[in-house]
C-alpha atoms as an extended CHARMM CRD file, in Angstrom:
* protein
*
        86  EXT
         1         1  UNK       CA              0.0000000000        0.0000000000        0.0000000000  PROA      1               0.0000000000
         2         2  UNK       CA              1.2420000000        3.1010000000       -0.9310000000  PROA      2               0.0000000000
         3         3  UNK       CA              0.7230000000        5.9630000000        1.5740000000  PROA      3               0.0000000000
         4         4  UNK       CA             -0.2530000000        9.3450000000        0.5480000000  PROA      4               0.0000000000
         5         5  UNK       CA              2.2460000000       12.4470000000       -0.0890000000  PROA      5               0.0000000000
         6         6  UNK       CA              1.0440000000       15.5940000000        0.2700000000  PROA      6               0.0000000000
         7         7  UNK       CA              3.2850000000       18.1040000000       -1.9890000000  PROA      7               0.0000000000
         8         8  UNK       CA              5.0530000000       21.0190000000       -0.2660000000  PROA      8               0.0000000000
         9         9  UNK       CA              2.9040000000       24.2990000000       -0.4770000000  PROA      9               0.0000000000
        10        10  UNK       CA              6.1510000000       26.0020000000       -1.2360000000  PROA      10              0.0000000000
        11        11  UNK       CA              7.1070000000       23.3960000000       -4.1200000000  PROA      11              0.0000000000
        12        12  UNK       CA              3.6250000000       23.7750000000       -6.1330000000  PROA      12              0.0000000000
        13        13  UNK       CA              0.2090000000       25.1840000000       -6.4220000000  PROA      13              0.0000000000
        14        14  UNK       CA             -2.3810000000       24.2620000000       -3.3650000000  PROA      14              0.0000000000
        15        15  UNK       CA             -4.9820000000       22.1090000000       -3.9420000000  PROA      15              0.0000000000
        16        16  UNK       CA             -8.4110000000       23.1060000000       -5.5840000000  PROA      16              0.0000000000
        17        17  UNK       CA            -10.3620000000       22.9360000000       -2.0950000000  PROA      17              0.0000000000
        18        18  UNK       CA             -7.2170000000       25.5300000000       -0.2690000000  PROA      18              0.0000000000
        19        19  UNK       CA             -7.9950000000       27.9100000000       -3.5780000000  PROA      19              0.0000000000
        20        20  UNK       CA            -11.2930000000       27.7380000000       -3.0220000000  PROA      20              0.0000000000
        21        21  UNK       CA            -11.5060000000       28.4180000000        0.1690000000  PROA      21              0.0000000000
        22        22  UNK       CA            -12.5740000000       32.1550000000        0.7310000000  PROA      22              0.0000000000
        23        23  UNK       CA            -13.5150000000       32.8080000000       -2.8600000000  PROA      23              0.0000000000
        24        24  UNK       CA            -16.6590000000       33.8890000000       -4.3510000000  PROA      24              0.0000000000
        25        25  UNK       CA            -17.3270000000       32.3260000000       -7.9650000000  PROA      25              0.0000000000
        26        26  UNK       CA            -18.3940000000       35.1790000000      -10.4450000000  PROA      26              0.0000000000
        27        27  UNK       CA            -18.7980000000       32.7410000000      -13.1640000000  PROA      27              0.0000000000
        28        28  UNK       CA            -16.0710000000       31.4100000000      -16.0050000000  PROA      28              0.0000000000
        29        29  UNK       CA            -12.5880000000       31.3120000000      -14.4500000000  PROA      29              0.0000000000
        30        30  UNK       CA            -13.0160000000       34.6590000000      -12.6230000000  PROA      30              0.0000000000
        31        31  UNK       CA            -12.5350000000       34.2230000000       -9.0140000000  PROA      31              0.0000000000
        32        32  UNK       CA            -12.8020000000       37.0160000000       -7.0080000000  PROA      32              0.0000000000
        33        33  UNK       CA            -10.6340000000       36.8490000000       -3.0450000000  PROA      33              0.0000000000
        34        34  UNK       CA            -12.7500000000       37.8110000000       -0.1920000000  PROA      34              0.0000000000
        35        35  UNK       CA             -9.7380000000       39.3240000000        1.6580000000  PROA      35              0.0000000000
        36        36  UNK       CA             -7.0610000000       41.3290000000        0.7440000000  PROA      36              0.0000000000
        37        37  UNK       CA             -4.3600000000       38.7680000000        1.9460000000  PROA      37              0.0000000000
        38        38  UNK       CA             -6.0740000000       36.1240000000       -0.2510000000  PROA      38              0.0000000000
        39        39  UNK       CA             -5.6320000000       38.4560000000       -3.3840000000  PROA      39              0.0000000000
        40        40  UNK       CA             -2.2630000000       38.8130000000       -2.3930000000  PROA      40              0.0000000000
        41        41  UNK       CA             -1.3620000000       34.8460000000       -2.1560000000  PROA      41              0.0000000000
        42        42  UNK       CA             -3.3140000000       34.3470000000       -5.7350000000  PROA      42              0.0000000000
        43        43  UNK       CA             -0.7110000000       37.1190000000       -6.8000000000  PROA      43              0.0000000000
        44        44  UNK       CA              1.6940000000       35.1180000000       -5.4490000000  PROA      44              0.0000000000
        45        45  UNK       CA              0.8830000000       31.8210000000       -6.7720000000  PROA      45              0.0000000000
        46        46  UNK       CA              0.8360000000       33.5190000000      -10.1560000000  PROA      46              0.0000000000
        47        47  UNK       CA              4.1450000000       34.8600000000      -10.3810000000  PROA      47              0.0000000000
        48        48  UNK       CA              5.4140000000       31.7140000000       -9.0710000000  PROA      48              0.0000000000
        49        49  UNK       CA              3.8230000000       30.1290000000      -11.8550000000  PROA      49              0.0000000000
        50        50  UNK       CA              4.7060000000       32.1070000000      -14.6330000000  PROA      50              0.0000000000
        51        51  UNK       CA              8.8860000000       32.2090000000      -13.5210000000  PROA      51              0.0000000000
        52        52  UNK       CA              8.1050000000       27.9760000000      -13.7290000000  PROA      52              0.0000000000
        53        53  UNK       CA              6.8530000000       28.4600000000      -17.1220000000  PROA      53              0.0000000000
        54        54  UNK       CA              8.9830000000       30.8210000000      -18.3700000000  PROA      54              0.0000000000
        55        55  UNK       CA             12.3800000000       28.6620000000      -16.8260000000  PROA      55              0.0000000000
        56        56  UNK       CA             10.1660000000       25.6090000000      -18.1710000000  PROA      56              0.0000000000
        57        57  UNK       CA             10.6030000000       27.4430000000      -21.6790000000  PROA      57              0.0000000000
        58        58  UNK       CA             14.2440000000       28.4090000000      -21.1960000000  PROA      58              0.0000000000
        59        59  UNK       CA             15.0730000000       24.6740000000      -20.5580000000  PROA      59              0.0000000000
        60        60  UNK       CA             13.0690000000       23.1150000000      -23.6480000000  PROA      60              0.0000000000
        61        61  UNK       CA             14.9720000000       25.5030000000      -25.6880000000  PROA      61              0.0000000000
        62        62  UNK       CA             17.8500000000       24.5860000000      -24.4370000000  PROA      62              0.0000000000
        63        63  UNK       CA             17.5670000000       20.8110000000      -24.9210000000  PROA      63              0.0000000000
        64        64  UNK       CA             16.3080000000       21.8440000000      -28.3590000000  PROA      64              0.0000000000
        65        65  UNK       CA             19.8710000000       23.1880000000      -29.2850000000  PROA      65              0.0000000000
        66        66  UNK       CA             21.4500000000       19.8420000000      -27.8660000000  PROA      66              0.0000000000
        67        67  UNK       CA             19.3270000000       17.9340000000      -29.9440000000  PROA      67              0.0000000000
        68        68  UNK       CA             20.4510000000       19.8370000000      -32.8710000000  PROA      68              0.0000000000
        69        69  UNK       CA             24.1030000000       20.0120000000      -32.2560000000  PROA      69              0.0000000000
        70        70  UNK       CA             23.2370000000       16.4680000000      -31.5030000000  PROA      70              0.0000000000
        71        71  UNK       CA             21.7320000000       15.7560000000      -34.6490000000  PROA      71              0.0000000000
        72        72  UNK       CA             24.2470000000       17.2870000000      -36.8320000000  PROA      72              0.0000000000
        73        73  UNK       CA             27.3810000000       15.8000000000      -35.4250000000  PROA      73              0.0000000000
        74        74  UNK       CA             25.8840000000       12.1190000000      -35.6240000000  PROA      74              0.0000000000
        75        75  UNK       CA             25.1670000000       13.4780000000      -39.5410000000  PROA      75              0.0000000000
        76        76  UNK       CA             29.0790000000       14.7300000000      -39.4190000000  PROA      76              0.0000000000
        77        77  UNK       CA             29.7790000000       11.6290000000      -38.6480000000  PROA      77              0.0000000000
        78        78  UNK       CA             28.4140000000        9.3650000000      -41.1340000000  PROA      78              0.0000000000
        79        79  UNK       CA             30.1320000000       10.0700000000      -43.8750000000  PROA      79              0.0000000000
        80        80  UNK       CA             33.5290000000        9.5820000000      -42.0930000000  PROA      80              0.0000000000
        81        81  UNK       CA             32.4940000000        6.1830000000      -41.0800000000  PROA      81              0.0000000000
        82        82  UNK       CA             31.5710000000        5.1860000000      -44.5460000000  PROA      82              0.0000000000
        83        83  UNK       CA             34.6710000000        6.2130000000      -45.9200000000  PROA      83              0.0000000000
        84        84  UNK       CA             36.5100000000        4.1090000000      -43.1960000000  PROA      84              0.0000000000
        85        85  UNK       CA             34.6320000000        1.0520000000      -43.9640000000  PROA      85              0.0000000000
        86        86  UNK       CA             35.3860000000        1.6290000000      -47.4060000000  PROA      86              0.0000000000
């Protein structure tokens, strides 16, 4: 049996029931904070989760330019092999 891990509030978003708590639906994905201090930690969550996205980005392209340089030294190398063989 596996037990149950609760993620660390500081290493991801809360849960939907902590978001919802003290919130007042206005309908769509508006959600308006009943308390100025609950504005404040949506505000937070939000940044957080656009620097994850935006180092999220930075990484992909990052692998994407290994993969290339990758790509085009195992192409490099081809023909030298070939010629070898030869």
């Amino acid at each position: 049996m596996v037990p149950d891990v609760k993620p660390n509030s500081s290493s991801g978003p809360p849960s939907k029931d902590k978001i919802k708590t003290g919130e007042k639906r206005t309908g769509g994905t508006q959600v308006v904070p009943q308390s100025p201090e609950a504005e404040g930690d949506l505000i937070a969550q939000i940044s957080t989760l656009q620097q994850q996205l935006h180092s999220s980005h930075e990484r992909e392209k990052n692998l994407q330019k290994e993969l290339t340089k990758a790509q085009r030294g195992l192409t490099a190398a081809q023909p030298k092999e070939a010629n070898i063989a030869g």
